[in-house]
C-alpha positions in Angstrom: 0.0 0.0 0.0 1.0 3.5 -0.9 1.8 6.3 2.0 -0.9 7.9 0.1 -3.6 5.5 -0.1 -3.9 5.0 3.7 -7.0 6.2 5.8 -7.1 7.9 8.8 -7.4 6.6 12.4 -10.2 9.5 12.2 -11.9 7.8 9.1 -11.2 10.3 6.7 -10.4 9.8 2.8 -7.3 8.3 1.8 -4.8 10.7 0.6 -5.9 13.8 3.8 -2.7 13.6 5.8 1.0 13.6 5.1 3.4 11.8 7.7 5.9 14.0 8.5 9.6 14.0 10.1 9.7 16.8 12.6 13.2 17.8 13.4 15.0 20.5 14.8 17.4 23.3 13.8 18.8 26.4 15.2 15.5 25.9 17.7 13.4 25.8 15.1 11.3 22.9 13.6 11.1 21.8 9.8 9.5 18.7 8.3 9.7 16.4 5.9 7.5 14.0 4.2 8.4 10.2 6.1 8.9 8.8 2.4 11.7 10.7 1.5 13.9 9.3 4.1 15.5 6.2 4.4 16.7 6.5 7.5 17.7 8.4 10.9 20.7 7.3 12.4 22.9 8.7 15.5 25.6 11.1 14.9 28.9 8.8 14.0 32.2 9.8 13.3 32.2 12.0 9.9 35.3 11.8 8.0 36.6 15.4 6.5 36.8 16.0 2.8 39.9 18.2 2.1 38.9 21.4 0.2 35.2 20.6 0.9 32.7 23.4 0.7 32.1 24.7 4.6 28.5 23.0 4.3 30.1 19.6 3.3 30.6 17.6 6.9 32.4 15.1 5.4 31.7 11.1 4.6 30.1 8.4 6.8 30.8 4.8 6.3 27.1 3.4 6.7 27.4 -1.0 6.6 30.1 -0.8 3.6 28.5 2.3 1.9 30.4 5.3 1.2 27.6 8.6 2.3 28.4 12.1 2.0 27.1 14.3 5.1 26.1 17.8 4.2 25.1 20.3 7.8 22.3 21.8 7.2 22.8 24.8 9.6 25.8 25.7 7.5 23.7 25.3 4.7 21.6 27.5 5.6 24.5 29.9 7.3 23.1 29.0 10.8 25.9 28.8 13.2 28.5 25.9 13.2 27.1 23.6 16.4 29.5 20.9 18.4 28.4 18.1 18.0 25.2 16.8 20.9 23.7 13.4 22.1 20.3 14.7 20.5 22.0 15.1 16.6 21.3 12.9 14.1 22.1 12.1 10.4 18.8 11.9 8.6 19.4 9.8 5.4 17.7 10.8 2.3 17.7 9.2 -1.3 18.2 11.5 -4.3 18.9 11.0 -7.9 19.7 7.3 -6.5 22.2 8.5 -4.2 22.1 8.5 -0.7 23.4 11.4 1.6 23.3 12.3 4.9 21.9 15.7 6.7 23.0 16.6 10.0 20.2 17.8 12.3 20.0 19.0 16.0 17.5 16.6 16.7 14.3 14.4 15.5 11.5 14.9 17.8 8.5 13.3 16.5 6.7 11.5 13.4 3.1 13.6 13.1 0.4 13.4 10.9 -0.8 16.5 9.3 -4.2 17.5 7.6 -3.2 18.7 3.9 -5.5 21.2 4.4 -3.4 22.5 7.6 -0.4 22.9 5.0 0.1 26.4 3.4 1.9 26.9 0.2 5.4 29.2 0.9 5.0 32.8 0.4 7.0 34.2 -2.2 7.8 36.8 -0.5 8.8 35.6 2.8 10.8 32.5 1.0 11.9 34.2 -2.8 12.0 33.2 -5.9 15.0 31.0 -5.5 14.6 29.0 -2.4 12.8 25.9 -3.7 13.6 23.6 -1.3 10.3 24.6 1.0 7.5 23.1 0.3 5.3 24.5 2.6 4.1 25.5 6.0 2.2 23.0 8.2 0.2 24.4 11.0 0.0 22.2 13.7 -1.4 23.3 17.6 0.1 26.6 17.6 2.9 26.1 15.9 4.1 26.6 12.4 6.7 23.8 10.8 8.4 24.6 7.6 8.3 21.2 5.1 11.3 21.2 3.1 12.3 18.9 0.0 15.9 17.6 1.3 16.2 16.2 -2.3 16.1 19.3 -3.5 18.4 21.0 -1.2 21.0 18.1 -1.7 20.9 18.7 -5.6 21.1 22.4 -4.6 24.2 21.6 -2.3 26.1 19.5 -5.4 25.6 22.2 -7.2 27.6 24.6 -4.8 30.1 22.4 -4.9 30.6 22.0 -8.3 30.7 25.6 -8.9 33.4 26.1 -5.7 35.1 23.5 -7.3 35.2 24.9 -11.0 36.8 28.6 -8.6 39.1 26.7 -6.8 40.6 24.9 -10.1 40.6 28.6 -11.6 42.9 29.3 -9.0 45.2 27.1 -8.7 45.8 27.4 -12.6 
């Protein structure tokens, strides 16, 4: 069965909520729709990449497979944190590729009315921040639903473009 196709404990039509990954950053909370991850594991030891862009952790050995760990505070030029017993690599699956997202922390797996999910403002979010989805409404608090596939295509393509600089200048 299909994440989509499942009814409600409230007996409502199939297709009304979206399971969502709530997880912390900077204090704040974002989501992400449960079937874009893979996984959520503990922080491990992250190898450093030599003339990685800042936002590039490193690499994580994950049972034989080589993952590359991007931060997503530096991503989103949020302070550099130390790493905490709450952080957690959140593994997602793009392009067939897995990659890793450091987090502060994963509080909770919600469901969420669609209707309680706004589109992004354009002018709050701009024209070139495509990564968030939307904004779910939940009690009294707002969670921002981003698209870590898109941000992780977003993040190669930083790289390849500090990388095509840094070749410039060695030249």
């Amino acid at each position: 069965m299909e994440s989509g196709d499942r009814v409600s404990a409230g007996g409502r039509q199939p297709g009304r909520e979206r399971q969502i990954v709530v997880f912390s950053l900077n204090s704040e909370d974002y989501g992400v729709d449960i079937e874009k991850i893979r996984e959520i594991i503990p922080m491990q030891t992250i190898v450093s990449v030599p003339r990685a862009p800042q936002f590039v952790e490193g690499i994580i050995n994950l049972r034989g497979r080589v993952i590359p760990v991007l931060d997503l505070r530096r991503h989103f030029g949020f302070e550099k944190k130390p790493p905490g017993p709450a952080q957690r690599i959140v593994i997602v699956e793009a392009d067939q590729e897995c990659t890793g997202v450091v987090v502060d922390s994963v509080s909770s797996v919600i469901q969420v009315p669609r209707e309680a999910i706004e589109d992004p403002s354009e002018v709050i979010i701009g024209s070139d921040v495509g990564y968030i989805q939307g904004v779910a409404k939940v009690d009294n608090d707002l969670i921002v639903l981003l698209d870590l596939a898109a941000i992780i295509t977003e993040a190669q393509k930083k790289t390849l473009k500090e990388a095509d600089v840094a070749s410039a200048v060695v030249r």
